[in-house]
C-alpha positions as CSV (number, residue, x, y, z in Angstrom):
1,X,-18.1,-7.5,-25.5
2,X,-20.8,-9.4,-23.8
3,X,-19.4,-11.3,-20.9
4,X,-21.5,-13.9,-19.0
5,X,-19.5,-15.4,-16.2
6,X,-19.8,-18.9,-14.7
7,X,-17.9,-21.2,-12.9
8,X,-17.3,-25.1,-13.8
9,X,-15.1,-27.8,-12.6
10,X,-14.8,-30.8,-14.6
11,X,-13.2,-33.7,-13.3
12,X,-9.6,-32.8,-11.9
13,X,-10.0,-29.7,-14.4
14,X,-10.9,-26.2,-13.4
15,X,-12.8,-24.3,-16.3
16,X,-13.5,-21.1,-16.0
17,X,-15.5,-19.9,-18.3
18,X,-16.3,-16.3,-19.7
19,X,-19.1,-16.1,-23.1
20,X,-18.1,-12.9,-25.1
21,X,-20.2,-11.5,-27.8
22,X,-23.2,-12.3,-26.6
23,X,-22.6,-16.3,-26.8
24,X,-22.5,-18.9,-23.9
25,X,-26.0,-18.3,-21.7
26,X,-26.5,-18.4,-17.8
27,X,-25.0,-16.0,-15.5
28,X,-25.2,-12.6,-15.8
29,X,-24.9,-9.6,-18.7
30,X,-21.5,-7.2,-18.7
31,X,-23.0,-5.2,-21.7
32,X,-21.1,-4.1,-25.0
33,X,-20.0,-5.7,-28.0
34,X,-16.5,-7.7,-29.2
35,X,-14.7,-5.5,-31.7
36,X,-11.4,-4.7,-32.7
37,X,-10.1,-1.7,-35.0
38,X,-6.4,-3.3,-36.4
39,X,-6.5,-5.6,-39.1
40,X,-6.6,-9.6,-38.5
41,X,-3.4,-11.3,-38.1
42,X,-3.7,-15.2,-39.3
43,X,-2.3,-16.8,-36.0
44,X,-1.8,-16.6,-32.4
45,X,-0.1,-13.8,-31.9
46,X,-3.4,-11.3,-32.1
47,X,-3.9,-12.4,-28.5
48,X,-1.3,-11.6,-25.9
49,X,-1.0,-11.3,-21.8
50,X,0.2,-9.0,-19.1
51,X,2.2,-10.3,-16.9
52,X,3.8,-13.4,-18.9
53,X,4.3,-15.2,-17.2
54,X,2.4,-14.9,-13.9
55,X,4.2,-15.0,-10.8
56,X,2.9,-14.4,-7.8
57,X,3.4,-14.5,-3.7
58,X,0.8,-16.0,-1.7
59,X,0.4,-16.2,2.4
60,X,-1.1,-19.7,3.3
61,X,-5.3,-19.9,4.2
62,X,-5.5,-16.6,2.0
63,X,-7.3,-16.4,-1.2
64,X,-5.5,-13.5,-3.6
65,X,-6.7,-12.1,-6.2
66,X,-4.7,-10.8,-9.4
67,X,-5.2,-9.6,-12.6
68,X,-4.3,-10.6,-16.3
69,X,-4.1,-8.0,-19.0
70,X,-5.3,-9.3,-22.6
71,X,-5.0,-7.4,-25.6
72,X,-6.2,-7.9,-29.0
73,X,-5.6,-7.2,-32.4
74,X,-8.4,-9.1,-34.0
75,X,-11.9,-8.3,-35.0
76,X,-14.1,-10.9,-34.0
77,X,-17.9,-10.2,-36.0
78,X,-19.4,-13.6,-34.3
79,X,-19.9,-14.3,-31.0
80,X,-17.6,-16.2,-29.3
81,X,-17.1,-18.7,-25.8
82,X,-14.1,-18.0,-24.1
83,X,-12.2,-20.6,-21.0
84,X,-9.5,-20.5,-18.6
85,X,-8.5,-23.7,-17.4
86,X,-6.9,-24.7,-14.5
87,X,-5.4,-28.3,-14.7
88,X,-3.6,-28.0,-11.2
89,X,-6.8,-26.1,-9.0
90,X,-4.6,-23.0,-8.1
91,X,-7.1,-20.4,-9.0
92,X,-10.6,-20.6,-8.2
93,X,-13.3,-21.2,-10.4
94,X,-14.9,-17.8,-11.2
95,X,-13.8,-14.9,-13.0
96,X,-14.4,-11.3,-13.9
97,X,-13.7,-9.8,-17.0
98,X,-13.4,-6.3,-18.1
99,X,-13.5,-4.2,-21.0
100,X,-10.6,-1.2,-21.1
101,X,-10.9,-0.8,-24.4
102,X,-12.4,-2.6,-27.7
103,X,-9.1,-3.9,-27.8
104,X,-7.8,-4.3,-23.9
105,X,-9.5,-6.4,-21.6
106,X,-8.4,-7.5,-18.1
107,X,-10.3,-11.0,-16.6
108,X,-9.2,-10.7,-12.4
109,X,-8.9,-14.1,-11.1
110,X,-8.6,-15.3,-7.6
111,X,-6.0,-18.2,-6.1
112,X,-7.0,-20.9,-4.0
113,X,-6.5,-20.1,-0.5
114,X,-6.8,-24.0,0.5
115,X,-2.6,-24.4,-1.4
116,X,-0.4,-25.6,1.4
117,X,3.1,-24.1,1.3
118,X,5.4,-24.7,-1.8
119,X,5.7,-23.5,-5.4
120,X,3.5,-24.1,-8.2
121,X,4.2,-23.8,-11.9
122,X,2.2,-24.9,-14.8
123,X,0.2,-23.4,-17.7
124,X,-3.5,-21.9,-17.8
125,X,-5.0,-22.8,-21.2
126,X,-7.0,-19.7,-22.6
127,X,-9.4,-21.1,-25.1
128,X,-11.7,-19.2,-27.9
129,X,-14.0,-20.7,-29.5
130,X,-17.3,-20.1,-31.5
131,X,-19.0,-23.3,-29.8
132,X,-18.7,-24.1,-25.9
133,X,-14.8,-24.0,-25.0
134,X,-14.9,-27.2,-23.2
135,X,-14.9,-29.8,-26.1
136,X,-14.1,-26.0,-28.4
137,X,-15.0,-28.3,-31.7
138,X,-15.0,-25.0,-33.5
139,X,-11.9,-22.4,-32.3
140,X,-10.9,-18.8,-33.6
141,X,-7.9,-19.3,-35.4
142,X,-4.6,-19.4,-32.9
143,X,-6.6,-21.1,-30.3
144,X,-5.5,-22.0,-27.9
145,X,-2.5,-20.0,-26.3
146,X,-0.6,-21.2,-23.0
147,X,-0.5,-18.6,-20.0
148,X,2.3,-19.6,-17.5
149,X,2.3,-19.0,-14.2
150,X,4.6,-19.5,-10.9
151,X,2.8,-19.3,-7.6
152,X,4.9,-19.5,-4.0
153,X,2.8,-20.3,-1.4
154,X,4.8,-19.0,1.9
155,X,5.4,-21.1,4.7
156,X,4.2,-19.8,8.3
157,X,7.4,-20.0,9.5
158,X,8.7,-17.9,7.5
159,X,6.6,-15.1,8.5
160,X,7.4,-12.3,10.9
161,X,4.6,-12.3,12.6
162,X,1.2,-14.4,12.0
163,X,-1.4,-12.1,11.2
164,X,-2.7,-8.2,12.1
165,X,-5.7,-7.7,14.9
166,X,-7.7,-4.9,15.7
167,X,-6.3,-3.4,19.2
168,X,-8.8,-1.1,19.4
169,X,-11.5,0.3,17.3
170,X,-12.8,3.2,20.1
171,X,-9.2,5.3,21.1
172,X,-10.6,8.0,22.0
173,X,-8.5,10.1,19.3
174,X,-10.6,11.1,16.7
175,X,-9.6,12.9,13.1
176,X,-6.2,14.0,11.9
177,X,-4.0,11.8,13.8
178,X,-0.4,9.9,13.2
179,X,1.5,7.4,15.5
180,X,5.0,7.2,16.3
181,X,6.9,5.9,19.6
182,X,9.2,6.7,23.0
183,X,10.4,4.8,25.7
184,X,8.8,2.1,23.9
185,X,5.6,3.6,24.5
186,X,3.1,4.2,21.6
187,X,2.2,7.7,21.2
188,X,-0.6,9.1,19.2
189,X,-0.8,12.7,18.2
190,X,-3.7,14.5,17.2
191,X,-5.4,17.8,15.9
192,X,-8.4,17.1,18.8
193,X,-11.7,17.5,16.7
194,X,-13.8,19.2,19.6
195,X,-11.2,20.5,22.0
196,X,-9.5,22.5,19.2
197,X,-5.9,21.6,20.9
198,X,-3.1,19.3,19.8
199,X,-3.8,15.9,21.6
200,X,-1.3,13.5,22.7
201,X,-2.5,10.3,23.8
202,X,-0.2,6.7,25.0
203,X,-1.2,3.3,25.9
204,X,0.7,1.7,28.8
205,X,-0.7,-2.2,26.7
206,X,0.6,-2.3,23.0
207,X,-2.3,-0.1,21.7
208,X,-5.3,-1.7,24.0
209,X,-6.4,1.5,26.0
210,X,-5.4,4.7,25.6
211,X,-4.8,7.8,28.0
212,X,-5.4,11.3,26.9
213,X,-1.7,13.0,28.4
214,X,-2.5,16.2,30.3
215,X,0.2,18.7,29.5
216,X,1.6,21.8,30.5
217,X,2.3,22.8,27.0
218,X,0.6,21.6,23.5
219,X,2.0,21.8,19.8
220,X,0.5,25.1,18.2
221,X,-0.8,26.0,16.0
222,X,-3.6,23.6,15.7
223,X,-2.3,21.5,12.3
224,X,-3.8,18.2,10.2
225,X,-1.2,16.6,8.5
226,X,2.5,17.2,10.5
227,X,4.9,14.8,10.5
228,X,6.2,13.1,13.7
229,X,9.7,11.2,13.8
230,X,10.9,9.4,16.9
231,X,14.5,8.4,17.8
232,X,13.5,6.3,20.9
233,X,13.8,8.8,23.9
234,X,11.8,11.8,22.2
235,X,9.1,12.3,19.2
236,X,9.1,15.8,17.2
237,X,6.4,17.4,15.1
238,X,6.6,19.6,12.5
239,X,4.2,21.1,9.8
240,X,1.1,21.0,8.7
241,X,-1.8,22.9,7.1
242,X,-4.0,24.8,9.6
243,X,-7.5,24.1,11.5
244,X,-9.9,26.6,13.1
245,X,-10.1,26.6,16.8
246,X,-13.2,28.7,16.7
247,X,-16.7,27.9,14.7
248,X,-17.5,25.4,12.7
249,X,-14.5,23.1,11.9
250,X,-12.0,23.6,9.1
251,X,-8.8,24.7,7.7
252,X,-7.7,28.4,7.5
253,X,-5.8,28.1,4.7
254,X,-2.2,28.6,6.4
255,X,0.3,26.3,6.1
256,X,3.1,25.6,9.0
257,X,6.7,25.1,9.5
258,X,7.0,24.9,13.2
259,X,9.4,22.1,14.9
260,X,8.3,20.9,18.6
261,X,10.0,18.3,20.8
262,X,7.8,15.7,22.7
263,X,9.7,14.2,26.0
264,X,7.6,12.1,27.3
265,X,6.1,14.3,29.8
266,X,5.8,17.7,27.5
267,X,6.1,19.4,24.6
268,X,8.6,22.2,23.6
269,X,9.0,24.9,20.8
270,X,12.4,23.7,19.2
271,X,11.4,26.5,17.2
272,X,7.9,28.6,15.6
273,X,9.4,28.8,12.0
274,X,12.0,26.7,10.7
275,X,14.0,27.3,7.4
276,X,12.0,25.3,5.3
277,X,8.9,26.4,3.6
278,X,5.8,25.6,5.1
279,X,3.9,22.2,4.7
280,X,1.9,19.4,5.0
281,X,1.9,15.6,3.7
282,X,5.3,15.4,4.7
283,X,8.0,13.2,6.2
284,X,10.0,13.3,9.2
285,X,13.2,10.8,10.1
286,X,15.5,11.2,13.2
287,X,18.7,9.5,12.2
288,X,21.9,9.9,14.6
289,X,21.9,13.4,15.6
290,X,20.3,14.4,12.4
291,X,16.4,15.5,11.8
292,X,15.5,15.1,8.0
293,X,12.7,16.8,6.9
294,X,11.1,15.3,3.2
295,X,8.4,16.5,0.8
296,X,5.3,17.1,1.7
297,X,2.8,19.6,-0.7
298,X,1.6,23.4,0.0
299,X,-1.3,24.1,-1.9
300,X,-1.0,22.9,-5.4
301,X,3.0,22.8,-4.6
302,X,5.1,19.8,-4.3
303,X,8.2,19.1,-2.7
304,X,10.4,17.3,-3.2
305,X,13.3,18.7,-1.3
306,X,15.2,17.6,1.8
307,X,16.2,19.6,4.7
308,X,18.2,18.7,7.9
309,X,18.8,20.0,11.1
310,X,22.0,18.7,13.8
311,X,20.3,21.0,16.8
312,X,17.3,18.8,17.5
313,X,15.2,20.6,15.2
314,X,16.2,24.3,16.0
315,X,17.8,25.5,13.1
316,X,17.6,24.0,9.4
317,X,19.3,23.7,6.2
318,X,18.5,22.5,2.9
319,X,20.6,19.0,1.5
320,X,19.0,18.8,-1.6
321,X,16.4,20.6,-4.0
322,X,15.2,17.5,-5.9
323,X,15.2,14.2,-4.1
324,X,16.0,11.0,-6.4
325,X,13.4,11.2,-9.5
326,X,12.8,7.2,-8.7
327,X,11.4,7.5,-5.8
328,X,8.7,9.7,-6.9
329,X,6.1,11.6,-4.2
330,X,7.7,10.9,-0.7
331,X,5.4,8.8,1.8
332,X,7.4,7.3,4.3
333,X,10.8,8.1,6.1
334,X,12.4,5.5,9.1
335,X,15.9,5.3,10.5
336,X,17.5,2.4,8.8
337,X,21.0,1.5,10.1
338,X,21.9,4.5,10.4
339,X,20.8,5.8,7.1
340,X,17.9,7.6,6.2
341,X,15.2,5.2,4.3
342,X,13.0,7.0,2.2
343,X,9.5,5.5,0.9
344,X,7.5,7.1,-2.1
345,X,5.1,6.4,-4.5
346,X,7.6,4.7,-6.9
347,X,10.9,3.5,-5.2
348,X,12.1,3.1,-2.1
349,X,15.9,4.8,-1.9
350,X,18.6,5.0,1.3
351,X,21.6,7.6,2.4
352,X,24.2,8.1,5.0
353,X,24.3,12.0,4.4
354,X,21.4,12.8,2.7
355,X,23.2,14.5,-0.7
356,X,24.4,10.6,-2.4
357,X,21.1,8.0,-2.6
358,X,21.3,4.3,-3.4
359,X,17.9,3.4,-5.1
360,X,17.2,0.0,-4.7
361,X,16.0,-2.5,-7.4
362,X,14.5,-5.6,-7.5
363,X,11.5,-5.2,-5.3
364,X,8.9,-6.9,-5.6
365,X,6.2,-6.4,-8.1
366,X,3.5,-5.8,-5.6
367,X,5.4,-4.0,-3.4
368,X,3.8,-0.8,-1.1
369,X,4.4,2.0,-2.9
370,X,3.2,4.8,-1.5
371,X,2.8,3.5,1.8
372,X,2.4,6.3,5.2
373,X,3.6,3.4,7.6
374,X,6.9,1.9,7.3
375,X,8.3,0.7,10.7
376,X,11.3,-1.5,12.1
377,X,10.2,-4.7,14.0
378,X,12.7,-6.9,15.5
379,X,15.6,-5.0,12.9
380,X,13.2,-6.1,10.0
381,X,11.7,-3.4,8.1
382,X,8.1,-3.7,7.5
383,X,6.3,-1.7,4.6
384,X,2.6,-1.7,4.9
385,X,0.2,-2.0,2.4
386,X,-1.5,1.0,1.8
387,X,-4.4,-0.5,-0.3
388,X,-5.8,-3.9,-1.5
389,X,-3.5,-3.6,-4.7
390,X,0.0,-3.8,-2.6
391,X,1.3,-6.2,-0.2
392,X,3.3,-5.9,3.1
393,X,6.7,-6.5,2.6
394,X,9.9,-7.0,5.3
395,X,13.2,-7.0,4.5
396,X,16.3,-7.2,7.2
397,X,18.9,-6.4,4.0
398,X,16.6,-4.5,1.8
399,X,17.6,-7.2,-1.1
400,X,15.4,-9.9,0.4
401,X,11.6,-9.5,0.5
402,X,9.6,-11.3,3.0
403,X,5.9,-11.6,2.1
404,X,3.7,-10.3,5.3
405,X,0.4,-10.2,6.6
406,X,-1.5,-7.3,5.1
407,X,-4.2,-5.3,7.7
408,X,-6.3,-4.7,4.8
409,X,-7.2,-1.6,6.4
410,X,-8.5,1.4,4.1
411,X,-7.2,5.4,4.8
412,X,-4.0,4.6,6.7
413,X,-2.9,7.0,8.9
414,X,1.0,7.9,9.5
415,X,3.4,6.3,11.1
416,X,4.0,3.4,12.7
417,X,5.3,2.1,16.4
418,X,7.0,-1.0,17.7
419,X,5.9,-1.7,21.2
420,X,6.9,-5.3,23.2
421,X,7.5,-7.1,20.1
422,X,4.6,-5.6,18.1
423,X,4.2,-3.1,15.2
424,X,1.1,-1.0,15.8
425,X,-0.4,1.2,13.1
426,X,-3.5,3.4,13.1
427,X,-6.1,4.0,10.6
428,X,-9.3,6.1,9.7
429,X,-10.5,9.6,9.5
430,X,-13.6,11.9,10.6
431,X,-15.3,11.1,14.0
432,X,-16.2,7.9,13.7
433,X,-13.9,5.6,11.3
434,X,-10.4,5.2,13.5
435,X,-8.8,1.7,14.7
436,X,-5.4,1.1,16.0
437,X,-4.1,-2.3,14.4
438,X,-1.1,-4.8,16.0
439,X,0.7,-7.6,14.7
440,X,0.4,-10.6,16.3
441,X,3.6,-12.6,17.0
């Protein structure tokens, strides 16, 4: 296929229109050619949509974009005009469109940020046509088809916080870092790049300055991706993949499985090898008296086991060998009345002991799968986004899903903190490429 893409607005009608095959003119070139490989159908039905309808949540002021997935059964030898139109100005008047396949394409569309709260339903027309799809004297048989769409536009109020800011964009922590909390103080943990020592840093002003914590003892060995858990009063570490302290740096290759407890003034061996096998990518959850330890990978290994400990992370012993097939790779663990909440790259899942899970359903259909920072914020949990194809979430029942603010932040880093009314995350890697984010209330 061809595409040239332009935008046009036509009286109170929004066109957007997309030539295909090397018709229409103006704009700009995709490259390829329209073809199809299944025999022609005689009607409508050799064009269908993914999602059908389309149903979306939108913040207010904030333009989203989403994607429709068309697929073909039709061979098309002429070149053909195609249009989108928008009779109610809820999407904005340009479009992309891809090709996935000669017979899948995908055209990503973008909302109008300027829709003031409410709900909005209707029908986008899709037109083909071998002449211009405006007046579309001349369309390919079953043209056109309806597309239907629902589109709630939050209300501020509704919110849990307004919006995200940047705290601070120069910490003073640098690579291989994650963020938990005690005493209601932030704490930052980090494999230090150039001082080849575990770091611990805090910030007395919700994540505006921070203080690098002199210590009389340090987590060892030196590690990049441990897991931290807090339970309000004390932080613990455990795992990770090795880093030289000498030479140039880099990993040695040696994977960890050592548990330390962080007081607020110093750290403490809770012990050098725990039960568990060695790992990194992991998750860590104080609930009660209980230490959960989740998944995580060694090498080419992945876990997806779950350990506990009732000794404050001294001795350990393994709950399950196969955590809930649903939730898939585990990402984020938090405290959640009392239960351990699990995150992972395909379901979010809770338990009061570990061995029976409820899975939970009906979340929504952009929710953050896979996301490092999960986080409790005036008893509302908050899932982060992890990438521009998620949205933030809360939920104070995990059954209703509040639509949030996103960061929009790429290579999040774990964990996440709530300090005087504010959930701070932190984000970035190497030397240079680290900010701690905040939500404003």
């Amino acid at each position: 296929m061809n595409a040239v893409i332009r935008g046009l607005i036509v009286a109170s009608v929004s066109v957007v229109l997309v030539g295909c095959g090397g018709g229409g003119g103006g704009g700009s070139s995709a490259g390829g050619n329209a073809s199809a490989n299944a025999p022609a159908s005689s009607a409508g039905p050799w064009l269908t949509f993914s999602p059908s309808p389309v149903e979306l949540e939108l913040l207010p002021n904030k333009a989203t974009v989403f994607s429709v997935k068309a697929t073909s059964t039709k061979t098309i030898a002429q070149a053909v005009n195609i249009a989108i139109i928008d009779t109610k100005g809820v999407i904005q008047p340009t479009i992309s469109l891809t090709q996935n396949s000669p017979q899948v394409y995908f055209a990503a569309m973008t909302t109008n940020a300027a829709l003031a709260p409410g709900v909005y339903s209707g029908q986008f027309e899709v037109r083909v046509c071998y002449d211009a799809p405006i007046a579309c004297a001349s369309p390919v048989e079953g043209s056109p088809w309806q597309l239907p769409y629902r589109f709630h536009v939050n209300d501020p109020a509704s919110l849990s916080f307004k919006q995200w800011e940047a705290a601070q964009t120069t910490p003073g922590f640098l690579d291989d870092f994650a963020i938990s909390q005690s005493a209601s103080v932030p704490v930052v943990v980090t494999a230090g790049f150039y001082s080849r020592v575990m770091e611990t840093w805090t910030s007395a002003d919700a994540g505006t300055s921070w203080t690098l914590l002199t210590t009389a003892h340090s987590p060892t060995p030196l590690t990049r991706g441990f897991a931290l858990a807090g339970d309000g009063s004390a932080i613990y570490l455990s795992g990770g993949q090795g880093l030289k302290t000498s030479g140039s740096p880099g990993i040695t290759g040696v994977f960890a499985s050592h548990v330390w407890k962080f007081d607020g003034s110093d750290w403490t061996a809770q012990t050098p090898a725990a039960s568990f096998p060695p790992r990194e990518g992991h998750v860590m959850a104080k609930v009660g008296a209980t230490l959960y330890v989740a998944g995580g990978t060694t090498g080419a290994t992945v876990w997806r086991d779950l350990w506990r400990s009732i000794d404050d992370g001294v001795n350990w012993s393994k709950v399950l060998d196969t955590l809930p097939t649903a939730l898939g790779r585990i990402s984020c663990a938090v405290n959640w009345q009392g239960s351990l909440l699990l995150v992972g790259q395909t379901g979010l899942a809770t338990s009061a002991d570990g061995v029976q899970w409820n899975v939970r359903s009906s979340l929504p259909a952009r929710f953050p799968f896979g996301s490092t920072q999960c986080g409790l914020l005036n008893n509302r949990l908050v899932v982060v986004a992890p990438d521009g194809n998620r949205d933030t979430y809360s939920s104070a029942d995990l059954q209703s899903w509040q639509l949030e603010p996103s960061p929009g932040f790429a290579t999040p880093s774990p964990g996440a903190a709530a300090v005087a009314g504010r959930l701070l995350t932190v984000t970035g890697s190497g030397t240079s490429q680290r900010t701690v984010y905040r939500t404003v209330p």
